[in-house]
Rosetta silent file (secondary structure, phi, psi, omega in degrees, C-alpha in Angstrom):
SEQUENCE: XXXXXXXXXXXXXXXXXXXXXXXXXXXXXXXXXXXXXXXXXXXXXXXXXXXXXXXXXXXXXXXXXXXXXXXXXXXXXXXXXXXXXXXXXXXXXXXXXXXXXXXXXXXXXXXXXXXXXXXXXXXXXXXXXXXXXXXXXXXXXXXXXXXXXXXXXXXXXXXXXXXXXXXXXXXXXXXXXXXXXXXXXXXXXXXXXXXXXXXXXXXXXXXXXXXXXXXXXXXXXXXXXXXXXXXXXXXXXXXXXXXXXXXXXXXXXXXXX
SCORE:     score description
SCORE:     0.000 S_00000001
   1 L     0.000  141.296  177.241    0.000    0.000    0.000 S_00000001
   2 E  -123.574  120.998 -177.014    0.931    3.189   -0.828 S_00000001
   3 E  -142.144  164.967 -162.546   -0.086    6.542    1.042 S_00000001
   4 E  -153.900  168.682  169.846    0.896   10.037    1.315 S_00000001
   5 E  -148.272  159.680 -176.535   -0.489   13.705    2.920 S_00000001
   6 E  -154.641  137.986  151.408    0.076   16.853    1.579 S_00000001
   7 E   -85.089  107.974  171.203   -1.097   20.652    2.468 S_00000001
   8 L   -85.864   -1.065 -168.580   -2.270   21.488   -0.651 S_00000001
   9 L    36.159   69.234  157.416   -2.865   25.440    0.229 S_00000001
  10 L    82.906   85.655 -174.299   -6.391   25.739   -1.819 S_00000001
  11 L   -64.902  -35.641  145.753   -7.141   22.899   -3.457 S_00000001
  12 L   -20.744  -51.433  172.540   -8.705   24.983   -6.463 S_00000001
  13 L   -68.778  -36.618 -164.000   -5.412   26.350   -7.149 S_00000001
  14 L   -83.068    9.862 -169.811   -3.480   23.384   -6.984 S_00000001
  15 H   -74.479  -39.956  173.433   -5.929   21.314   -9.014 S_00000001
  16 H   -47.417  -69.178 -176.105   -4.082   20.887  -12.295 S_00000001
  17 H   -24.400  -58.685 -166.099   -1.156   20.069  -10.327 S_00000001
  18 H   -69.539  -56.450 -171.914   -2.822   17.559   -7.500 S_00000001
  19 H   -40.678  -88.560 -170.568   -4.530   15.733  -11.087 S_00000001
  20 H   -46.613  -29.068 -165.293   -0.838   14.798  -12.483 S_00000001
  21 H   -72.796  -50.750 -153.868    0.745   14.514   -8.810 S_00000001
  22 H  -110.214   32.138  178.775   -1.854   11.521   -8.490 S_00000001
  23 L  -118.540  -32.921 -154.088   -1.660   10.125  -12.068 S_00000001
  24 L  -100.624  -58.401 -166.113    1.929    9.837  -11.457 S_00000001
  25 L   -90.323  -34.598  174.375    2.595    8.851   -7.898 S_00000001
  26 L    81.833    7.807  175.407   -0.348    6.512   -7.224 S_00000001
  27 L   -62.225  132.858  167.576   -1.141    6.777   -3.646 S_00000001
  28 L   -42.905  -50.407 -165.069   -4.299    4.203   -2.112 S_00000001
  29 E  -146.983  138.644 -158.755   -4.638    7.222    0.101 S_00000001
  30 E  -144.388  125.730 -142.645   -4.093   10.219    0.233 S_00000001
  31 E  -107.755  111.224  171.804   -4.558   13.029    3.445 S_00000001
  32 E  -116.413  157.980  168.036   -4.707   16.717    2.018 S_00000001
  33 E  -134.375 -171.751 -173.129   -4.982   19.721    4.088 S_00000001
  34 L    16.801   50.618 -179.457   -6.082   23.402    3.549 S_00000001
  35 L   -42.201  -51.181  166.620   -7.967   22.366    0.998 S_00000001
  36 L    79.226   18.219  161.853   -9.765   25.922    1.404 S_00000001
  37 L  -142.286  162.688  151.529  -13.486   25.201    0.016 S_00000001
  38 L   -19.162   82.559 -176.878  -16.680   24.099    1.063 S_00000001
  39 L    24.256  -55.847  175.641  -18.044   20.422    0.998 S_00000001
  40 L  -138.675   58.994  179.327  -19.704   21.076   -1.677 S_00000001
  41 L  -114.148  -31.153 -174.443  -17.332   22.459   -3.828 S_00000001
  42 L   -73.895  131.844 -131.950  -14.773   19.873   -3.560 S_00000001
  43 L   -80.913   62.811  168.162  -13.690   18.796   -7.170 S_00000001
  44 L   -69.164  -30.708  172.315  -14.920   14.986   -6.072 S_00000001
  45 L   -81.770   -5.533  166.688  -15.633   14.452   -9.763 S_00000001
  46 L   -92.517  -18.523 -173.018  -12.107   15.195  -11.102 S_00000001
  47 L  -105.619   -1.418  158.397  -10.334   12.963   -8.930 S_00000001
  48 L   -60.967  -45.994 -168.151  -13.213   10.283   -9.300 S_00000001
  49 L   -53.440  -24.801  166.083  -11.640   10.125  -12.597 S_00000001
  50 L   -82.989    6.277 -177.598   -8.535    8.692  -11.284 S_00000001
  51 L   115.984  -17.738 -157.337  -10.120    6.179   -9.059 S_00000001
  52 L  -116.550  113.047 -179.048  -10.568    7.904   -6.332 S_00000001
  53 L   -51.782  146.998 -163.765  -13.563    8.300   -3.239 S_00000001
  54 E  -127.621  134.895  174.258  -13.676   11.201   -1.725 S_00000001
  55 E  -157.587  120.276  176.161  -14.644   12.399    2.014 S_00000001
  56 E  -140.982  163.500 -142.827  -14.066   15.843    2.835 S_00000001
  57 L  -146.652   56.691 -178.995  -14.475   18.403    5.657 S_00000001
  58 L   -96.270 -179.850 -157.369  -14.672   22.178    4.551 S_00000001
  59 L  -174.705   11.457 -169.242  -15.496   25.524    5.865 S_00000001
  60 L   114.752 -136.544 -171.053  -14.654   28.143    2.679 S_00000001
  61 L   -89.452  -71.141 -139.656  -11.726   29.943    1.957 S_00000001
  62 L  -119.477  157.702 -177.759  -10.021   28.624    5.522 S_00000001
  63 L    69.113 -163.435 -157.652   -9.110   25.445    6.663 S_00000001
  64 L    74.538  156.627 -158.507  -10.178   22.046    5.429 S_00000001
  65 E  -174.687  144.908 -169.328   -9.150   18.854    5.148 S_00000001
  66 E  -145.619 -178.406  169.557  -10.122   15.598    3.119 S_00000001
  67 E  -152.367  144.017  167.734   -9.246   12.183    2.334 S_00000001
  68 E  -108.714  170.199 -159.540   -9.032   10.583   -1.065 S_00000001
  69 E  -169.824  126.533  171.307   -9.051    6.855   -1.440 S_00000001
  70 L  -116.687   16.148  167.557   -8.712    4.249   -4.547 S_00000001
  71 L  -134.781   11.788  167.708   -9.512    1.123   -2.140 S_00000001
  72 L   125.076  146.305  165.680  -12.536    2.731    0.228 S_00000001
  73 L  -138.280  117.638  179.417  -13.644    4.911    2.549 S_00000001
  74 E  -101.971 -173.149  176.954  -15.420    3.724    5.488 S_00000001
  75 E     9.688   55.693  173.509  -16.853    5.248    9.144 S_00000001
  76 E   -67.417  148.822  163.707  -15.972    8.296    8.022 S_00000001
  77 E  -167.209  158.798 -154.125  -15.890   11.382   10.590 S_00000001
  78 E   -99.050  106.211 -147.764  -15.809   14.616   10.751 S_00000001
  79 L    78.567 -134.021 -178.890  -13.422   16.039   13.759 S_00000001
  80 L  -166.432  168.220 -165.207  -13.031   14.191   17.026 S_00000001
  81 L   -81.639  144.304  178.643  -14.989   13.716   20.134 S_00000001
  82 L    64.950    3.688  165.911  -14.063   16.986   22.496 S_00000001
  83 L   -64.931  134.340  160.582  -12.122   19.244   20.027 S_00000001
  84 L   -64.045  159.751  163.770  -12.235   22.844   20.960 S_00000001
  85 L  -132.708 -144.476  159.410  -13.027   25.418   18.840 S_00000001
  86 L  -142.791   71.805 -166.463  -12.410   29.146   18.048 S_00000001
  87 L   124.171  -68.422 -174.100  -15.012   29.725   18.698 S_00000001
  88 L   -98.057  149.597 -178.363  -16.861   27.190   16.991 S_00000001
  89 L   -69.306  132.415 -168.897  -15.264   24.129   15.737 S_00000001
  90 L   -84.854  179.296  173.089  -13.040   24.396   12.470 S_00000001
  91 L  -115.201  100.027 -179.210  -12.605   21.902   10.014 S_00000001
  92 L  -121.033  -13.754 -179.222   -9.387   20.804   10.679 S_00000001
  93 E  -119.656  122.997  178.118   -9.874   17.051   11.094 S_00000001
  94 E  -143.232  124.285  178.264  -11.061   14.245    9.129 S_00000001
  95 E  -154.344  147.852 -168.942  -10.594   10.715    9.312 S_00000001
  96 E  -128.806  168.236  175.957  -11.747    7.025    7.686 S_00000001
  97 E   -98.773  150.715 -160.947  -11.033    3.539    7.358 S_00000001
  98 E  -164.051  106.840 -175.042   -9.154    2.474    4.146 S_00000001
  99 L    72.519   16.132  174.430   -7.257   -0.851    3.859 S_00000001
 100 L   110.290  -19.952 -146.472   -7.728   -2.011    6.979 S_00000001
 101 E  -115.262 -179.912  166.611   -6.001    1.052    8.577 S_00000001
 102 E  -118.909   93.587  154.784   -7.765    4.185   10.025 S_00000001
 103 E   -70.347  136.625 -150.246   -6.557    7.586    8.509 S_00000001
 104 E  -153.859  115.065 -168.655   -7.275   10.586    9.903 S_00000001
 105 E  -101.132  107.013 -147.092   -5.910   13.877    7.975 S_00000001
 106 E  -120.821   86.169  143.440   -5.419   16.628   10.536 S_00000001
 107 L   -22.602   46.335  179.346   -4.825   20.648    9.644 S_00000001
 108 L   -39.089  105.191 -177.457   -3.344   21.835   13.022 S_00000001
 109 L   -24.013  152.828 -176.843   -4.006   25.350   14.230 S_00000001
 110 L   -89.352  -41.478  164.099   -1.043   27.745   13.319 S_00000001
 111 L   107.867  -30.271 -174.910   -0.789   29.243   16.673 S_00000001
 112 L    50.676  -73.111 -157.939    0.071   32.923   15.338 S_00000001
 113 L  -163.958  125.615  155.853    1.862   34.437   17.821 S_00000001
 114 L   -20.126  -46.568 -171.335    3.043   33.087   21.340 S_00000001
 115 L  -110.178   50.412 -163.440    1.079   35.627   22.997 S_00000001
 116 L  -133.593  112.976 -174.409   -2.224   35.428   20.423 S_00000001
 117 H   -35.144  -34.555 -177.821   -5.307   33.618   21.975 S_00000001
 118 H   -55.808  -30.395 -162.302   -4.909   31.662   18.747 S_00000001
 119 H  -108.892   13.138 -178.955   -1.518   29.636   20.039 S_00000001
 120 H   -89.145  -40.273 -161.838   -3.984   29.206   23.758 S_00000001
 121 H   -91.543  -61.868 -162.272   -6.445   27.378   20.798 S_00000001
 122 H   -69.597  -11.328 -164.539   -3.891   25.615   19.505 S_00000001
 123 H   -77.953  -47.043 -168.609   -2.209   23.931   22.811 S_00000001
 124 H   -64.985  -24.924 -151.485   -5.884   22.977   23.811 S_00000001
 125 H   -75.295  -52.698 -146.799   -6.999   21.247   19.748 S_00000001
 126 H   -88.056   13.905  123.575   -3.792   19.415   20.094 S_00000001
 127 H  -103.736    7.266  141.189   -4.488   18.208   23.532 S_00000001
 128 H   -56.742  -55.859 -166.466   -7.821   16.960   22.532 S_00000001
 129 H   -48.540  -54.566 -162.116   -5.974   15.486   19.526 S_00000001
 130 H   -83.887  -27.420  163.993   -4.214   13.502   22.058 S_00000001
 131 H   -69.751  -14.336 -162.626   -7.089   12.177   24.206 S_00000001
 132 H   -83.576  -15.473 -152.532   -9.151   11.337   21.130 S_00000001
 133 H  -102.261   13.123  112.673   -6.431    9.518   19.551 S_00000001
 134 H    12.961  -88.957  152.345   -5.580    7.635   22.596 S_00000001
 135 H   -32.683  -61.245 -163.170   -8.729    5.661   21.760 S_00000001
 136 H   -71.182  -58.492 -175.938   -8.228    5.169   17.865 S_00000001
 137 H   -33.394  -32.984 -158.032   -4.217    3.566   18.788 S_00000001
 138 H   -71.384  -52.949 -178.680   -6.249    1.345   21.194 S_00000001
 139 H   -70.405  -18.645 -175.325   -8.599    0.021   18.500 S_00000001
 140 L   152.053  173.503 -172.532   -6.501   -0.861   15.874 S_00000001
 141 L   -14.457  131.785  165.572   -4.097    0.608   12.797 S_00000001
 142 E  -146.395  142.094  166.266   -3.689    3.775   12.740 S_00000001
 143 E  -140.790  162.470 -168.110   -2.307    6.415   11.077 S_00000001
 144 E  -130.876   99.935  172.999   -2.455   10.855   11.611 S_00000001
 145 E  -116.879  142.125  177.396   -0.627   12.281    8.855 S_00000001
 146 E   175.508  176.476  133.632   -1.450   16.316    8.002 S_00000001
 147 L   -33.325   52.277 -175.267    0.160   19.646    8.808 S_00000001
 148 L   -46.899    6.934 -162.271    0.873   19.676   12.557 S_00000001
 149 L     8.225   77.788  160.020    2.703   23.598   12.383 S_00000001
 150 L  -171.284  120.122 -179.242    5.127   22.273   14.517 S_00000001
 151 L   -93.206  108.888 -166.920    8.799   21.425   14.259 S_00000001
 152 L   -32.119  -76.341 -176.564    9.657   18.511   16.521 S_00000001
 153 L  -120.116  160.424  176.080   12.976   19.350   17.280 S_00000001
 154 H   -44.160  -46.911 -162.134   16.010   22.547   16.266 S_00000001
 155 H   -96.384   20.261  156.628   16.910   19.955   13.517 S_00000001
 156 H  -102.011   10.713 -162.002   13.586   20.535   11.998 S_00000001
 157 E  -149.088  167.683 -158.654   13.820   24.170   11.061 S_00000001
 158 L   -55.134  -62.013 -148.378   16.937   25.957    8.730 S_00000001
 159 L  -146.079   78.872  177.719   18.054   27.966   11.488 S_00000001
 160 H   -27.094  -60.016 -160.788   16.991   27.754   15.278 S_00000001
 161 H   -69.223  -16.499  152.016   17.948   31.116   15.896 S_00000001
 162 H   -54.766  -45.118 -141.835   15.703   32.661   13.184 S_00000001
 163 L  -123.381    6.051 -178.300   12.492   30.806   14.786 S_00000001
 164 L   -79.094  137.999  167.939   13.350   31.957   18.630 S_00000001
 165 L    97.693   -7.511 -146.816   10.688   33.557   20.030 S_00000001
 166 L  -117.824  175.165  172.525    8.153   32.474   17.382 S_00000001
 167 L   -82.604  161.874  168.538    5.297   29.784   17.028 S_00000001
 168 L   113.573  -45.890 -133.526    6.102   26.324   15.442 S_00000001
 169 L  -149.951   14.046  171.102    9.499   25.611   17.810 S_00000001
 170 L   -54.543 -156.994  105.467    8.090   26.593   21.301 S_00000001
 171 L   -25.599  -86.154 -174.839    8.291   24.449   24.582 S_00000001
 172 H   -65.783  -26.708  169.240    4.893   23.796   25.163 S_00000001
 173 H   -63.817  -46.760 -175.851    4.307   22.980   21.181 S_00000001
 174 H   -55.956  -72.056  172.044    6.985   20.256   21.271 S_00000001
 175 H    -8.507  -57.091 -176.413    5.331   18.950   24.512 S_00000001
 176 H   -74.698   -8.880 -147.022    2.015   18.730   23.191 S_00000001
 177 H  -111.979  -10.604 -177.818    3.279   17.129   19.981 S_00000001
 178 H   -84.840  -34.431  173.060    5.729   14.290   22.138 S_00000001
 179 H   -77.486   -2.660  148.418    2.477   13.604   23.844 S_00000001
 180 H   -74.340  -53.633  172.562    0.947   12.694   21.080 S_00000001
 181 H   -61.784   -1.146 -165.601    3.463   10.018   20.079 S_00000001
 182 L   -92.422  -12.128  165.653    3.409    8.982   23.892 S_00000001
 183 L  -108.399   43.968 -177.477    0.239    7.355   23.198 S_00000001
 184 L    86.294   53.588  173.583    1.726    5.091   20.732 S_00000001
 185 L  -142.231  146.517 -154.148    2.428    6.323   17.562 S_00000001
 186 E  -110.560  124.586 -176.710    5.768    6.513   15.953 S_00000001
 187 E   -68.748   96.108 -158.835    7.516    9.375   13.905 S_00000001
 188 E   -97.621  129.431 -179.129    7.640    7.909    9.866 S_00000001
 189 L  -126.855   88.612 -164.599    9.992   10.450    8.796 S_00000001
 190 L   -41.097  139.187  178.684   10.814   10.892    5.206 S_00000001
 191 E   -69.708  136.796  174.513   13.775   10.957    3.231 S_00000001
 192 L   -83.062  173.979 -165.939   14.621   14.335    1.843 S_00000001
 193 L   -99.684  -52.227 -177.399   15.625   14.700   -1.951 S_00000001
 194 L  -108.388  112.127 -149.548   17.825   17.270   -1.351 S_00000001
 195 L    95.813  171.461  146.274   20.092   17.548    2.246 S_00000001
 196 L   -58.950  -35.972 -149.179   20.253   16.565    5.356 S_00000001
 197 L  -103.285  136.748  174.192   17.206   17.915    6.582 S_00000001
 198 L   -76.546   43.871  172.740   13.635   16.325    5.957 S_00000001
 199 L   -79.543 -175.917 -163.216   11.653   19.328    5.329 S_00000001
 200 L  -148.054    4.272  174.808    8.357   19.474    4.017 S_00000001
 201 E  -146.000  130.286  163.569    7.877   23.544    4.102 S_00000001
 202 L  -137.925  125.654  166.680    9.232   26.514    2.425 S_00000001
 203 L   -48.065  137.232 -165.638    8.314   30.018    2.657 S_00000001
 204 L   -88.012   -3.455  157.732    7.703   31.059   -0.633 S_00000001
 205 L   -35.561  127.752 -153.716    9.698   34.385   -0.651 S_00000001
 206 L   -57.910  151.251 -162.419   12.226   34.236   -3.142 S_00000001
 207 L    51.326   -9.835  157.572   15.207   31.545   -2.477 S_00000001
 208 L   -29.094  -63.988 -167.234   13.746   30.168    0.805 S_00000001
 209 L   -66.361  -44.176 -161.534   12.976   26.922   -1.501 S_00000001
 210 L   -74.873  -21.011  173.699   16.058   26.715   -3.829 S_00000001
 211 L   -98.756   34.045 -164.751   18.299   27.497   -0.654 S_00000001
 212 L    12.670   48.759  138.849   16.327   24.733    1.306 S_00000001
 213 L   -74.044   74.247 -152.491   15.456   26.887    3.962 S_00000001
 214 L  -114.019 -151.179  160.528   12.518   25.021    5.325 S_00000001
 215 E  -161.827  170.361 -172.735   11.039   23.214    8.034 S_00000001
 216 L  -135.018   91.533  172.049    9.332   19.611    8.626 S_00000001
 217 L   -87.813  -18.567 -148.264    6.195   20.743    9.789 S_00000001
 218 L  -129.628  115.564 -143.680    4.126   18.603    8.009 S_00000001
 219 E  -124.860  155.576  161.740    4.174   14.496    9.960 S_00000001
 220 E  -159.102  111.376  167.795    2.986   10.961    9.487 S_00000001
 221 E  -106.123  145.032  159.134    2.684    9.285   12.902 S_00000001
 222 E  -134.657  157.662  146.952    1.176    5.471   12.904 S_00000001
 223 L   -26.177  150.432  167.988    0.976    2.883   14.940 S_00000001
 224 H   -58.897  -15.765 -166.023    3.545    0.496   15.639 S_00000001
 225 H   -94.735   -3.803  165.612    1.854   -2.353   13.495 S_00000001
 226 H   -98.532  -59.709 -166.522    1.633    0.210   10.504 S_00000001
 227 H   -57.691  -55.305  164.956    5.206    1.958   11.163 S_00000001
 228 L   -42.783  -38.156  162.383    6.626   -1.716   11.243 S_00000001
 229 L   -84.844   41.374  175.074    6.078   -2.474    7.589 S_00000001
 230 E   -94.225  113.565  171.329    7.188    1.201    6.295 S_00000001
 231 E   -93.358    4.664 -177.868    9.380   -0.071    3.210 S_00000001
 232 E   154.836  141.249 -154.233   10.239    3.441    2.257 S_00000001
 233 E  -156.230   99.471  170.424    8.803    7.314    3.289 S_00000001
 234 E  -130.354  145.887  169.468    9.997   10.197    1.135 S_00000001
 235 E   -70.261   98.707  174.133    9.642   13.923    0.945 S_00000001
 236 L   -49.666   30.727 -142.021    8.207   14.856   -2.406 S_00000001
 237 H   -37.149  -46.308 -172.599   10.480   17.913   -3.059 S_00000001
 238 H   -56.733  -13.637  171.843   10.008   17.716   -7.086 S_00000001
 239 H   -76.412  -10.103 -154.686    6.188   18.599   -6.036 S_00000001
 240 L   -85.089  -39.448 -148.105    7.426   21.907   -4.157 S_00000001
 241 L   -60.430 -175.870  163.591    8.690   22.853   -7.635 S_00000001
 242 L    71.990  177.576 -163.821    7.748   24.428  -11.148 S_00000001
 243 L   -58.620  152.974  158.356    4.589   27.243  -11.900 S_00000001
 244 L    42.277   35.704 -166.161    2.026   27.767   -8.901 S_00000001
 245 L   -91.354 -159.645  172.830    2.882   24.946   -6.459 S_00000001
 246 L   -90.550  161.685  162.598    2.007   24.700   -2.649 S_00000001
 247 L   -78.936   12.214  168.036    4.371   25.974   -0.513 S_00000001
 248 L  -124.423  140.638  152.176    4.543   22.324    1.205 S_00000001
 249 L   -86.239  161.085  176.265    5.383   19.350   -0.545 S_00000001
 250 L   -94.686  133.369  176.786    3.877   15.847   -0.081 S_00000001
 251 E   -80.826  165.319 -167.008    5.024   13.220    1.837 S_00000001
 252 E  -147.102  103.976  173.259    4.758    9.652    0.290 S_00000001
 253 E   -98.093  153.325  161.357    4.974    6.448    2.141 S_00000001
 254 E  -129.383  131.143 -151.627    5.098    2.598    1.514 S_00000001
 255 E  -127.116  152.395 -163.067    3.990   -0.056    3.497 S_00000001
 256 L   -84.737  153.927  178.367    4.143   -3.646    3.236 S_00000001
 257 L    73.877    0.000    0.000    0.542   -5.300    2.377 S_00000001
């Protein structure tokens, strides 16, 4: 099986793009984030053409999050039991059963600014995230792949010293995000194309990408009984590239069975 996630930034723009990305690459499943439309706007009839079911989670122009699938999408749902919201709950979460495994494509608040009620929102989603998924590890496969805006550790960003002071690379963000693997899920961390460094984000201001100044913001934790059979996990850098792309690339894993 082959499966990948990507922050597409606005799936409307990126549509040409995502159509050849998945004529090419061939994932069973595939996690998008910031899709950026409505329910029932999402282009389910272009990427039917390729095979693939569709379950998505939208809210407009912000946010969203979906999951395509060329072997099934079952018990789908939309969030998680107990997510906060900000006010109101966002669409930041979505997740189904597909192959056996449960995927669950997750858009992670950005967090703004240390001192911005917004990074108070995010430390609360993503310890909800960690009681609901708590549960799903319990039941059976699992995997949370999406845009967490958070870089695990200083060797996940260009330049530490750039990022001090800022969201993404806090304390309490790391914390929240170790306590998510602490209830049994495992860091699949992709080989970069280019480097040392696995990112999966580049600001798109000019030479950020071509000077890989990035960050690997963007995760696929599974279970151990998924994570054991990973035959190969790479960062899809040749996606960052070329007219109009996202400013994230997609990660792309393979798993035995």
């Amino acid at each position: 099986m082959r499966f990948a996630t990507w922050n597409v930034n606005s799936i409307k723009a990126r549509l040409p793009r995502l159509l050849e990305w998945l004529d090419a690459t061939k994932p069973d499943v595939l996690c998008l984030q910031e899709t950026k439309v409505a329910a029932d706007a999402f282009p389910s009839a272009e990427v039917g053409e390729l095979g693939y079911a569709t379950a998505e989670y939208g809210q407009g122009r912000w946010n969203g999050v979906a999951l395509l699938s060329r072997i099934g999408l079952d018990d789908v749902r939309r969030g998680f039991a107990g997510e906060p919201g900000y006010p109101d709950p966002e669409a930041r979460a979505i997740s189904a059963l597909s192959g056996g495994i449960r995927f669950m494509s997750v858009y992670v608040p950005n967090g703004r600014t240390p001192d911005d009620p917004h990074y108070t929102y995010k430390l609360s989603w993503l310890a909800a995230l960690r009681t609901a998924l708590a549960t799903d590890v319990a039941a059976g496969p699992l995997v949370v792949a999406g845009d967490f805006n958070v870089a695990p550790t200083d060797d996940d960003v260009w330049d530490p010293r750039v990022f001090a002071g800022a969201t993404h690379v806090t304390p309490p963000e790391r914390e929240a995000l170790a306590g998510i693997r602490a209830v049994g899920l495992r860091d699949v961390v992709g080989r970069p194309l280019k480097g040392d460094h696995p990112f999966t984000y580049w600001d798109y201001r000019a030479g950020m990408f071509h000077q890989n100044k990035g960050m690997r913001i963007d995760l696929v934790y599974a279970s151990p009984d998924v994570a054991g059979r990973v035959t190969d996990a790479v960062v899809d850098r040749e996606a960052r590239k070329g007219k109009g792309p996202s400013d994230h690339a997609p990660i792309v894993v393979d798993i035995d069975g």
